[in-house]
N, C-alpha and C positions, 0 to 999 in steps of 0.2 A: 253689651247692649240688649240681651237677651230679656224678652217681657217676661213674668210670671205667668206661670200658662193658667190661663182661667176654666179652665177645662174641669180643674178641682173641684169649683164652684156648683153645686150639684142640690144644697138645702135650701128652704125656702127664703124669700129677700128680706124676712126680719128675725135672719138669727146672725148669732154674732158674728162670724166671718163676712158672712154679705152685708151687715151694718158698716162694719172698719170697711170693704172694700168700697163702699156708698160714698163714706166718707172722705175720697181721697179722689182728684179729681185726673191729677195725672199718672199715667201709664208707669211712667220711670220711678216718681214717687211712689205710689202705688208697690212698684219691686221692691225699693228700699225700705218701706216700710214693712213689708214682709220678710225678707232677711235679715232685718233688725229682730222681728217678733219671735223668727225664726231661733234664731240665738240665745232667746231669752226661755224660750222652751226646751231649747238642747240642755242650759242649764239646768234649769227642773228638772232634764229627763221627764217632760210629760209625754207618754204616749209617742216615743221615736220612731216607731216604725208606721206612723201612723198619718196623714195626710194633713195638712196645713188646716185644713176645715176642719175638721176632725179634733185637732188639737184647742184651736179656738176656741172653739165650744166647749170642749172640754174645760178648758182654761176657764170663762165665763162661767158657766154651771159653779166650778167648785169658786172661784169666786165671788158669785152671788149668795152663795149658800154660808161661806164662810169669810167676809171681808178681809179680817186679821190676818185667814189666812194669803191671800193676796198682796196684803200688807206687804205682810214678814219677806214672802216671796220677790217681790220688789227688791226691799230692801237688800237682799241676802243680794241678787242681781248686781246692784248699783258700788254694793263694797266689793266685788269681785272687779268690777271696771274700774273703779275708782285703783284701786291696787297697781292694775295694769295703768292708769296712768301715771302712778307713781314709778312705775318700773320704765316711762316713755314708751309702750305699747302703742299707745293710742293719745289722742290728743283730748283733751277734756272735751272741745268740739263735738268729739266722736261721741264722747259717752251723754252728751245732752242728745244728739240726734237717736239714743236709743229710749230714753226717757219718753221725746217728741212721741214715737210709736208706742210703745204700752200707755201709755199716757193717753191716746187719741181713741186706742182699742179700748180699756178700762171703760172711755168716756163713752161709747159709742154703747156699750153693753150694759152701761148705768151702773159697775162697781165703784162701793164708794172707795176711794183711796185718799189720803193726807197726803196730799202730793207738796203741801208746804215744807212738810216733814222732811219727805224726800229730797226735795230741791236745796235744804238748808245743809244737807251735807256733801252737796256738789260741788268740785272744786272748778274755782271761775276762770270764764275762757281769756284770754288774751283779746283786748282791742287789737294788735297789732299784728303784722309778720315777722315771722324768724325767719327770713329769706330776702332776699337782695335780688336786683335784675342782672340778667344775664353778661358777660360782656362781647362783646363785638368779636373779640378771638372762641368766644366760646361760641357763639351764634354762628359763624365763618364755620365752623369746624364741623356743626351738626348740618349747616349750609347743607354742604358737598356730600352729604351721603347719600350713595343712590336708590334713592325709593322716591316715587313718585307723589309721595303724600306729605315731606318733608316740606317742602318750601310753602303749602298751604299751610301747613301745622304752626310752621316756626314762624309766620309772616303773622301769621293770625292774630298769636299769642301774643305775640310779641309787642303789637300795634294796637290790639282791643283792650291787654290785661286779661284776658280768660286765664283761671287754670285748669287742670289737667282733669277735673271731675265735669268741666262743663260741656266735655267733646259728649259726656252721655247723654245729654238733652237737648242738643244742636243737630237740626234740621234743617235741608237748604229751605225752606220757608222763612225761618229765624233770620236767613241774611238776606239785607234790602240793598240794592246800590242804591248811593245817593249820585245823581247828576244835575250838574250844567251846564247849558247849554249844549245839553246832547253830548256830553264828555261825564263820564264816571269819576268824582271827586272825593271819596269814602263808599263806605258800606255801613249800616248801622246793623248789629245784630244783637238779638235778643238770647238774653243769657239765663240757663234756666229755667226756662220756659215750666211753667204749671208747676213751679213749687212757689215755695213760701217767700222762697229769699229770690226770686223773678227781678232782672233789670235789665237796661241795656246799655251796649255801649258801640264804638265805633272802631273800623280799621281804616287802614289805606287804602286805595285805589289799588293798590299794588301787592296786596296781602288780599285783595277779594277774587282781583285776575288769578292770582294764583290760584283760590280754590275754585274759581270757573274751570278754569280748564282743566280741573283733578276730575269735575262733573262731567266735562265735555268728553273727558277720557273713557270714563265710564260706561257715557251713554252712546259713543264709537264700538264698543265693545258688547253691544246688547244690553247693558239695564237702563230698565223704563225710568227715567228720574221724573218726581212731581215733588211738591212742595214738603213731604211726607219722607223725603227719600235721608235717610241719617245723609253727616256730612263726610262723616269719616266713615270707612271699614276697614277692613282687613280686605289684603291682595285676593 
């Protein structure tokens, strides 16, 4: 849950790192999308030892200068993930969400790219899941393990449908109890928050208690909790 330290951020607000960073409105997004860009620069080898900002621009400069080259660069990217999903590395998902990031960078820096081009040889993602819900002996089993974050974890899940990537953007602000008549009936929480794919859904009454009291645990123990506070951490 670790931000990108903006600290990098040091050039004026209309060059191309601080344009992409302008662009992106959430914190968590905002990291993902730089460890994507991140990736795509280790490939090139542009400029490794050299600072996120640094590279961007870099990146941009010979981009504008030479679009094809950009192009090519892309491309050469995109057959290398593509590969890995053929080997099940990574899920085709995965390799659109790196597209999403060069894509939005590109856009923000005014290189022109064929991004038709590109996308035509992207293999399509699954409508559906390759996964099944849990069963009762398997839910029972992770039940009883002693750590104190388990039964909020597993109530959560379990009862909302979140998966495992949405504990990074889950805030106890995101979760609202719903009651009546002065009795706690669900919880509605917001999933995702400040990306693209943002919705919400709901738990039990019994799935929110739990993660009250993981809060109440905490804030027993000295940290300040506000609306801001992640939901999960580490012990």
């Amino acid at each position: 849950m670790q931000i990108e330290n903006r600290n990098e951020r040091s050039g004026e607000e209309s060059d191309p790192y601080s344009l992409f960073l302008y662009a992106i409105r959430s914190d968590i997004t905002r990291n993902y999308y730089l460890r994507r860009l991140r990736a795509f620069f280790n490939h090139l080898n542009l400029l490794p030892d050299r600072t996120m900002e640094e590279r961007c621009n870099e990146f941009a400069a010979k981009g504008l200068k030479d679009p094809s080259w950009a192009f090519h660069s892309i491309i050469r990217f995109m057959q290398y993930q593509r590969e890995r999903v053929d080997r099940e590395e990574i899920t085709a998902s995965t390799l659109r969400n790196f597209v999403k990031a060069i894509k939005l960078f590109c856009e923000m820096c005014d290189i022109p790219v064929a991004w038709k081009k590109i996308n035509r040889g992207l293999p399509k993602i699954r409508r559906f899941a390759d996964d099944r819900a849990p069963t009762l002996e398997e839910i029972r089993s992770i039940w009883d393990y002693p750590d104190r974050r388990i039964k909020g974890i597993v109530s959560t899940m379990a009862s909302s449908g979140i998966r495992l990537g949405a504990w990074d953007y889950l805030r106890w602000g995101h979760v609202k109890p719903v009651k009546k008549e002065g009795r706690i009936i669900a919880a509605k929480i917001v999933v995702y928050h400040g990306d693209d794919e943002e919705y919400f859904s709901f738990m039990t009454a019994e799935a929110y208690l739990h993660l009250e009291r993981w809060i109440e645990y905490r804030q027993d123990c000295g940290e300040k909790i506000n609306d801001n506070t992640w939901v999960m951490r580490q012990l």
